[in-house]
C-alpha positions as CSV (number, residue, x, y, z in Angstrom):
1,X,33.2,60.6,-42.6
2,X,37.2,61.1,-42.2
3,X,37.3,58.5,-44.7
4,X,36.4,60.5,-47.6
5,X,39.0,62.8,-46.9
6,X,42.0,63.2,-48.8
7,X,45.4,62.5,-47.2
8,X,46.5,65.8,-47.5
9,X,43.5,67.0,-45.6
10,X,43.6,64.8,-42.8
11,X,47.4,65.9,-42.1
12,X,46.1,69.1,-42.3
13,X,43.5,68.5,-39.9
14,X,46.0,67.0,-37.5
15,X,48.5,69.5,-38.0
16,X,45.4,71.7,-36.6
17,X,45.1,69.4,-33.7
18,X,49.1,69.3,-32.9
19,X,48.9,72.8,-33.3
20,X,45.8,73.4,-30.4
21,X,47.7,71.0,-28.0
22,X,50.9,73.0,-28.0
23,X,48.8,76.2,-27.9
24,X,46.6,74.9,-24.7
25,X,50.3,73.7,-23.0
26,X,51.7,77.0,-23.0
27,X,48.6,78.3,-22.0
28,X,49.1,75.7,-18.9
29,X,52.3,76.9,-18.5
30,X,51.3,79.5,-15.9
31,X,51.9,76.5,-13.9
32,X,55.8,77.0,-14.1
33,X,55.5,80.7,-14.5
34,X,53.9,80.8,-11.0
35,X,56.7,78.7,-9.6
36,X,59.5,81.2,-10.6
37,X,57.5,83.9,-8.8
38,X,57.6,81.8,-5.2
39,X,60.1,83.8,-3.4
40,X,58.8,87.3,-5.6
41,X,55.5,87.2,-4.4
42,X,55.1,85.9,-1.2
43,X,56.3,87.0,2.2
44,X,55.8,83.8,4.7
45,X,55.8,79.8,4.7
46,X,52.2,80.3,4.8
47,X,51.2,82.6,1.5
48,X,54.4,80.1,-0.1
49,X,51.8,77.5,0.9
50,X,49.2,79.3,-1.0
51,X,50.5,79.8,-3.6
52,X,52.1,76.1,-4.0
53,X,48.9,75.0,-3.4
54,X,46.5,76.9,-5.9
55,X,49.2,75.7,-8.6
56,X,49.2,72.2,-7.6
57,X,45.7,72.0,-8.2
58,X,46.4,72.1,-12.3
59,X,50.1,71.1,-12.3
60,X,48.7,67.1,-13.4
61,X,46.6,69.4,-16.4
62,X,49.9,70.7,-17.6
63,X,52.4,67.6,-17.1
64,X,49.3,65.4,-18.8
65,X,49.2,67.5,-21.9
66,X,52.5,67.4,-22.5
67,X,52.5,63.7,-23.0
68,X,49.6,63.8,-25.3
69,X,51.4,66.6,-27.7
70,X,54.0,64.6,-28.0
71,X,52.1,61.4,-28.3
72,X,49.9,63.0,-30.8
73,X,52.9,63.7,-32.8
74,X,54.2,60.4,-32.5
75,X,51.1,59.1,-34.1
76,X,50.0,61.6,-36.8
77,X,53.6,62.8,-38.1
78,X,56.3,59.6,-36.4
79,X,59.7,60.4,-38.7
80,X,59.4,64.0,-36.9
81,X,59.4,61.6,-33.5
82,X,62.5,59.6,-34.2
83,X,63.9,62.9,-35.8
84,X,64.0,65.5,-33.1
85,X,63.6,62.5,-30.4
86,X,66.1,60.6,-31.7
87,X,68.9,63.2,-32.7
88,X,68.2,66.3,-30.5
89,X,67.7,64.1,-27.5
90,X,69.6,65.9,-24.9
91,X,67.1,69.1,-25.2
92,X,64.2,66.8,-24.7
93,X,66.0,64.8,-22.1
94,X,66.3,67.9,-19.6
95,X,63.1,69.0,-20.7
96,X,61.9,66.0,-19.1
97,X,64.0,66.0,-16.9
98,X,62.4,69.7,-15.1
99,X,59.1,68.0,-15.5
100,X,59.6,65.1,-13.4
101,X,61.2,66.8,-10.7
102,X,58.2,69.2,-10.6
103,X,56.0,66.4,-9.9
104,X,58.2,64.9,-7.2
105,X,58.5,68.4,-5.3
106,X,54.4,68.3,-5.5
107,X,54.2,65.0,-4.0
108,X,57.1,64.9,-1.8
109,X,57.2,68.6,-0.3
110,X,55.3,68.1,2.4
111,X,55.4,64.7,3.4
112,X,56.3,63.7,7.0
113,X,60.1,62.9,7.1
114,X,61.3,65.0,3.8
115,X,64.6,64.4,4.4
116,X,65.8,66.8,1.6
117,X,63.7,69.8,3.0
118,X,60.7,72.3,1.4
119,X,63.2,74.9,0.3
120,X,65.1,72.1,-2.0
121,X,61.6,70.7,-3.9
122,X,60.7,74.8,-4.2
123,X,63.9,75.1,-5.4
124,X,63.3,72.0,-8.2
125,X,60.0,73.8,-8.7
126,X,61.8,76.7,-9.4
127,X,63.9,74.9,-12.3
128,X,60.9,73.7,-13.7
129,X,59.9,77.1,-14.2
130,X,62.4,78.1,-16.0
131,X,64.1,75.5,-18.0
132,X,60.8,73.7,-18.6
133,X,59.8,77.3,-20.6
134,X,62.9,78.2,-22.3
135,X,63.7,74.9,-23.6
136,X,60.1,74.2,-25.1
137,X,60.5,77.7,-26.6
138,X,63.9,77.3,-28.0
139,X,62.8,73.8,-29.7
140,X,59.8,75.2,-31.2
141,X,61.5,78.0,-32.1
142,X,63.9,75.9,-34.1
143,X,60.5,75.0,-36.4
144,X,61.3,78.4,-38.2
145,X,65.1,78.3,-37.8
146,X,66.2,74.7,-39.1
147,X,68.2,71.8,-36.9
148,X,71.3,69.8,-38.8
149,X,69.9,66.7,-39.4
150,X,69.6,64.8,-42.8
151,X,67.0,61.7,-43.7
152,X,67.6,58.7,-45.9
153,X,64.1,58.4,-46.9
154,X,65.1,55.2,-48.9
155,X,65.3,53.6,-45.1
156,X,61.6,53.9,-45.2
157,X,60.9,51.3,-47.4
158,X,63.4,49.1,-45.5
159,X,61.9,45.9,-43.8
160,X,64.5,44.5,-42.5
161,X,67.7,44.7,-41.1
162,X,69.0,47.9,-39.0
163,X,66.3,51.0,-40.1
164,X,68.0,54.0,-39.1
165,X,66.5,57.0,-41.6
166,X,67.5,59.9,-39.8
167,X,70.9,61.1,-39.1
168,X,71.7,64.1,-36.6
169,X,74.9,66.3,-38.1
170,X,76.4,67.4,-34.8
171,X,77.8,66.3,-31.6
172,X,75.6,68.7,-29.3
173,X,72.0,66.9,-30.2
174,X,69.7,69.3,-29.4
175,X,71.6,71.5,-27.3
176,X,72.8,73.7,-30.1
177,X,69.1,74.8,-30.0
178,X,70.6,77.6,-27.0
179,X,72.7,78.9,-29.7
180,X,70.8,80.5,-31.8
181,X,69.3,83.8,-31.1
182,X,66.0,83.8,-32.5
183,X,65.2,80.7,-30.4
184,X,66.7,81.7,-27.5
185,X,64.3,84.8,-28.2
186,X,61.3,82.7,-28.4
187,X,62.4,81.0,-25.4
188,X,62.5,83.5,-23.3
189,X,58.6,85.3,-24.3
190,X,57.8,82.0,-23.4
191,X,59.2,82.1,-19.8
192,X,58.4,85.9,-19.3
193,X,54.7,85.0,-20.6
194,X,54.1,82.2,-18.3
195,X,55.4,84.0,-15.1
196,X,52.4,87.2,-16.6
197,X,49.9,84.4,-16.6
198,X,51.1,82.6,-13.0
199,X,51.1,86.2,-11.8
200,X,47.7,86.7,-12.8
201,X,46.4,83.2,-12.1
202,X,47.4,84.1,-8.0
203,X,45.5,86.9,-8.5
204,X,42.6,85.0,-9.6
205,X,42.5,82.3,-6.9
206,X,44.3,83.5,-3.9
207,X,42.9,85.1,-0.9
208,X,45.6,87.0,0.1
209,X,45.9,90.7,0.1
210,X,49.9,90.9,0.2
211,X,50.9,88.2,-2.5
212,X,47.8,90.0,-4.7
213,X,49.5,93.4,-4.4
214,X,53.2,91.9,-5.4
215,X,52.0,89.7,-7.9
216,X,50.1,92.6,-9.9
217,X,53.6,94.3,-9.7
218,X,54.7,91.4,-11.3
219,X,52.2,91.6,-14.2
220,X,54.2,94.6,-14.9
221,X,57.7,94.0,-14.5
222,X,57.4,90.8,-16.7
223,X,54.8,92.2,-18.7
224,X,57.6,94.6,-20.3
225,X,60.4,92.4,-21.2
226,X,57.8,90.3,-22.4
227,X,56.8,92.5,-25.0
228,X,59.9,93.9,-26.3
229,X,61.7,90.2,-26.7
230,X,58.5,89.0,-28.4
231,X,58.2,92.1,-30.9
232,X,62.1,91.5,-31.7
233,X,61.5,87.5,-32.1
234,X,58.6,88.5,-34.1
235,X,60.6,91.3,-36.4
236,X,63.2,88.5,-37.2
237,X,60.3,85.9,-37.8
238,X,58.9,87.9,-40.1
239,X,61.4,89.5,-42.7
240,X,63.3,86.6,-42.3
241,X,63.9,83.4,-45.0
242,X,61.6,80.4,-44.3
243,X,61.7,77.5,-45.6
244,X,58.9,76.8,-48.3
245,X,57.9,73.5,-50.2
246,X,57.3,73.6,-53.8
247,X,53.5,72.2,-53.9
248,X,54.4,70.0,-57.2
249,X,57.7,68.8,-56.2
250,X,58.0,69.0,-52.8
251,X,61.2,70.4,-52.8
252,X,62.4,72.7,-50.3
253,X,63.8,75.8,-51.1
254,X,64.3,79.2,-48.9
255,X,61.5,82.1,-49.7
256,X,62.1,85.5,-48.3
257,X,59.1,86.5,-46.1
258,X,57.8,83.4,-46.3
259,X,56.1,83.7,-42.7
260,X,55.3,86.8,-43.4
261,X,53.8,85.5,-46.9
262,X,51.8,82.4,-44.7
263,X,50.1,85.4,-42.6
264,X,48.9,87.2,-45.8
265,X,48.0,84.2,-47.4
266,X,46.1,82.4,-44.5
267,X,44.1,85.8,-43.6
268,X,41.8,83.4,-41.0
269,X,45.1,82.6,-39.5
270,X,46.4,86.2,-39.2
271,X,43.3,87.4,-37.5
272,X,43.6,85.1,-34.8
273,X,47.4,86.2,-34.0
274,X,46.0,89.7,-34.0
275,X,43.4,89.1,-31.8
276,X,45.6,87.3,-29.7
277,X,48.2,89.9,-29.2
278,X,45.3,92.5,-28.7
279,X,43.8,90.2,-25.9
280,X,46.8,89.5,-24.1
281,X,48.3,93.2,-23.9
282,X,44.3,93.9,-22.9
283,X,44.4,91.3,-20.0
284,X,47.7,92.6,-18.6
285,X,46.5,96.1,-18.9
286,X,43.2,95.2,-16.9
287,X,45.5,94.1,-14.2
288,X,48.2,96.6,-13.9
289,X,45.9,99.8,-14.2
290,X,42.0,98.8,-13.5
291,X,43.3,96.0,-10.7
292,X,41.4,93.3,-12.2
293,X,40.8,90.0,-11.3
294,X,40.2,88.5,-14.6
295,X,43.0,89.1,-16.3
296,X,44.3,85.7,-16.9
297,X,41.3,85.0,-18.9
298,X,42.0,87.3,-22.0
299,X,46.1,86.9,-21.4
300,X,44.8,83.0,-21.4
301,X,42.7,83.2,-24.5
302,X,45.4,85.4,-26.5
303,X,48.3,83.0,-25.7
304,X,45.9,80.0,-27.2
305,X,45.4,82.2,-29.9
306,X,49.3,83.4,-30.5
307,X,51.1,80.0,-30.3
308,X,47.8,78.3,-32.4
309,X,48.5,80.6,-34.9
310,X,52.6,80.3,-34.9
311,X,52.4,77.2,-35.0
312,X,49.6,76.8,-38.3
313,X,52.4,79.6,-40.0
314,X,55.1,76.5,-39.5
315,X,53.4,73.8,-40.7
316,X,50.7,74.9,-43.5
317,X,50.7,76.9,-46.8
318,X,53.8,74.8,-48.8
319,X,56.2,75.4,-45.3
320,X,58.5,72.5,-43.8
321,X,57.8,72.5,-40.2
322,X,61.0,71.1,-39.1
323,X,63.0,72.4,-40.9
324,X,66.9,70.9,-41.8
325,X,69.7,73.7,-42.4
326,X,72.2,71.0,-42.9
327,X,70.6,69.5,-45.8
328,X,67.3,71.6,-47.2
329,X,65.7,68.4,-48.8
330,X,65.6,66.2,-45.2
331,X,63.1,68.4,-44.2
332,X,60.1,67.3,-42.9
333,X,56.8,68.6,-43.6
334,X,53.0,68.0,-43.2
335,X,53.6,65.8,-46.6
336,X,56.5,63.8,-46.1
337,X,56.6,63.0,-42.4
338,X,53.0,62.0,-41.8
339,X,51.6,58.5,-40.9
340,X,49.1,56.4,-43.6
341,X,45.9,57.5,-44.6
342,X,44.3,54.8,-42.7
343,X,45.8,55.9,-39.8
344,X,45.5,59.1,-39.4
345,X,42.0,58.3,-40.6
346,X,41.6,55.9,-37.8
347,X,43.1,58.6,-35.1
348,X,40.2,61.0,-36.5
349,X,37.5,59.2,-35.0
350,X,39.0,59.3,-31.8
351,X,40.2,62.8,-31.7
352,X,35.8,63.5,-31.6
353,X,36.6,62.9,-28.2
354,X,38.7,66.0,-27.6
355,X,35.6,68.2,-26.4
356,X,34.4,65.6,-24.2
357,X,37.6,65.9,-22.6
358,X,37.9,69.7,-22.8
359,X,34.2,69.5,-21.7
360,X,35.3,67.4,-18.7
361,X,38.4,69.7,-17.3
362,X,36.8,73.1,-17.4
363,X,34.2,71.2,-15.2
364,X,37.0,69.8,-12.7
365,X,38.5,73.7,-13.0
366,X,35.5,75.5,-12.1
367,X,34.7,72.5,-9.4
368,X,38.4,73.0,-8.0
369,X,38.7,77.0,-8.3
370,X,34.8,77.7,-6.7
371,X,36.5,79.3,-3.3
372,X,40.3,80.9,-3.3
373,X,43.0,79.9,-1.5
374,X,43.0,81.0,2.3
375,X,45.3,80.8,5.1
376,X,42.3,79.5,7.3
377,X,42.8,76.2,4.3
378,X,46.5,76.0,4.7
379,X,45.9,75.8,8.6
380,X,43.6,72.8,7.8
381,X,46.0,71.2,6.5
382,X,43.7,68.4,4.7
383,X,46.0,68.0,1.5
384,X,48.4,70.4,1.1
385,X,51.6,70.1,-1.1
């Protein structure tokens, strides 16, 4: 089946895929957003508890997909792995960093003898929040804005010897990534989004009539920065330059409007932002003025939706999705940076198993999320991070 396909339309397809995995892990990223709201929405060590504990239940979902986004990218498209893994290491590095220290502060914050204390591993959690967020944001966001890094793609056909094909032009590597506005910009809907959809997950699955009140005051006080960064990220997004690829010659050049153009010209693609943006504005005004429940499943839906989309405008329709601004003709794109045919063919078949997996969490969620959170559970005490 896959066989018969072209190269350029399996790295299409994959590029689809990539693009669902980074759309489902911001999605997951209510996980974080619900740890920045710890000390916001809850009153006691007990509703803390609750709160820790409804999030713990999915924090594994969240670190897990993580690994297989990057993974996935290391497979389907590997010069953009030793590129931005390689030269902008230090951004992936703390990146990293927040993530293992959230899964040490689930495992170690209550265990008998925690010599560093809860308020230290909530504290961790805390980081995780918000530098997990930001920094995803600000290196996806540098898809659109370029990184300074240039390729010697005659290293690729190099056997032997040292192989180094990518070269990163600055001393910060990766860090520089804070600098620039419109990432920074992206960075931070992502942060303010997350802590709208922790908000909203509490609502869902807590028993608890105090944190549900302060959390749906949440909804709204993040729901409004939220909105007016992403509409200015979006503005600049979209009468910006981008970075297009000539379809003959594959050379890079800038094109005005370009993601502007890739909306127009992928209409399928800019009906699912809009519907997106429509359903998450409807989920948080479901919370904040009809005191729903369910609002974390439209927000949920129209942030899969959103970052899908983005991320299809960065990669398809003639763009380079990583962009170089130090040289325009290292950049990478869906073309250039992808594995063989026969691998990517080869990864197909097994990426059938995607809604068996899919399939297989929303059964664990429901299983997990059947009765809310109670103090009467916390008391218990049977597993309680």
């Amino acid at each position: 089946m896959f066989e018969t396909l072209s190269h350029l339309a399996l790295q299409q397809y994959w590029w689809v895929i990539i693009s669902l995995l980074g759309a489902i892990l911001v999605f997951l990223m209510f996980i974080q957003g619900g740890q920045t709201l710890l000390r916001q929405i809850t009153g006691s060590e007990t509703q803390r508890d609750m709160v820790i504990n409804t999030l713990g239940r999915k924090w594994e979902l969240g670190f897990t997909t993580l690994v297989v986004f990057g993974g996935a990218l290391f497979a389907s498209f590997p010069p953009f792995y030793a590129t931005s893994f390689g030269g902008a290491y230090w951004a992936w590095i703390l990146i990293l960093f927040s993530f293992i220290i959230q899964a040490i502060s689930y495992e170690f914050r209550k265990k008998p003898g925690n010599f560093l204390g809860q308020k230290t591993y909530e504290t961790f959690l805390f980081i995780n929040g918000l530098l997990g967020t930001i920094l995803i944001g600000a290196v996806v966001g540098s898809f659109f804005t370029g990184s300074e890094f240039s390729v010697d793609r005659l290293r690729m056909t190099v056997t032997t010897g040292p192989n180094t094909i990518t070269r990163w032009e600055n001393d910060t590597h990766g860090l520089e990534v804070l600098a620039n506005f419109q990432n920074i910009l992206l960075g931070l809907s992502i942060f303010f989004l997350a802590r709208i959809q922790g908000a909203l997950y509490v609502i869902k699955t807590v028993d608890e009539n105090n944190i549900l009140k302060k959390a749906r005051k949440q909804v709204l006080y993040n729901g409004l920065p939220f909105l007016v960064i992403f509409v200015v990220f979006l503005t600049l997004l979209l009468t910006g330059s981008g970075y297009a690829v000539d379809p003959q010659t594959q050379e890079v050049y800038m094109e005005s409007y370009k993601y502007l153009h890739n909306l127009l010209d992928m209409p399928i693609v800019g009906g699912l932002f809009l519907i997106g943006v429509l359903a998450v504005i409807t989920g948080m005004a479901l919370t904040v003025f009809k005191a729903s429940a369910n609002g974390i499943w439209p927000v949920g839906a129209g942030t899969v939706l959103v970052v899908f989309s983005l991320f299809l405008v960065a990669g398809l329709n003639n763009t380079a999705f990583y962009p170089s601004n130090f040289d325009l003709q290292s950049s990478l794109t869906i073309r250039n940076a992808s594995s063989s045919h026969y691998t990517l063919t080869a990864m197909s078949y097994v990426s059938l198993l995607v809604p068996v997996v899919i399939g297989y969490i929303w059964y664990v969620w429901r299983s997990m999320n059947k009765q809310k959170i109670s103090a009467e559970e916390m008391e218990k005490g049977e597993h309680n991070y």
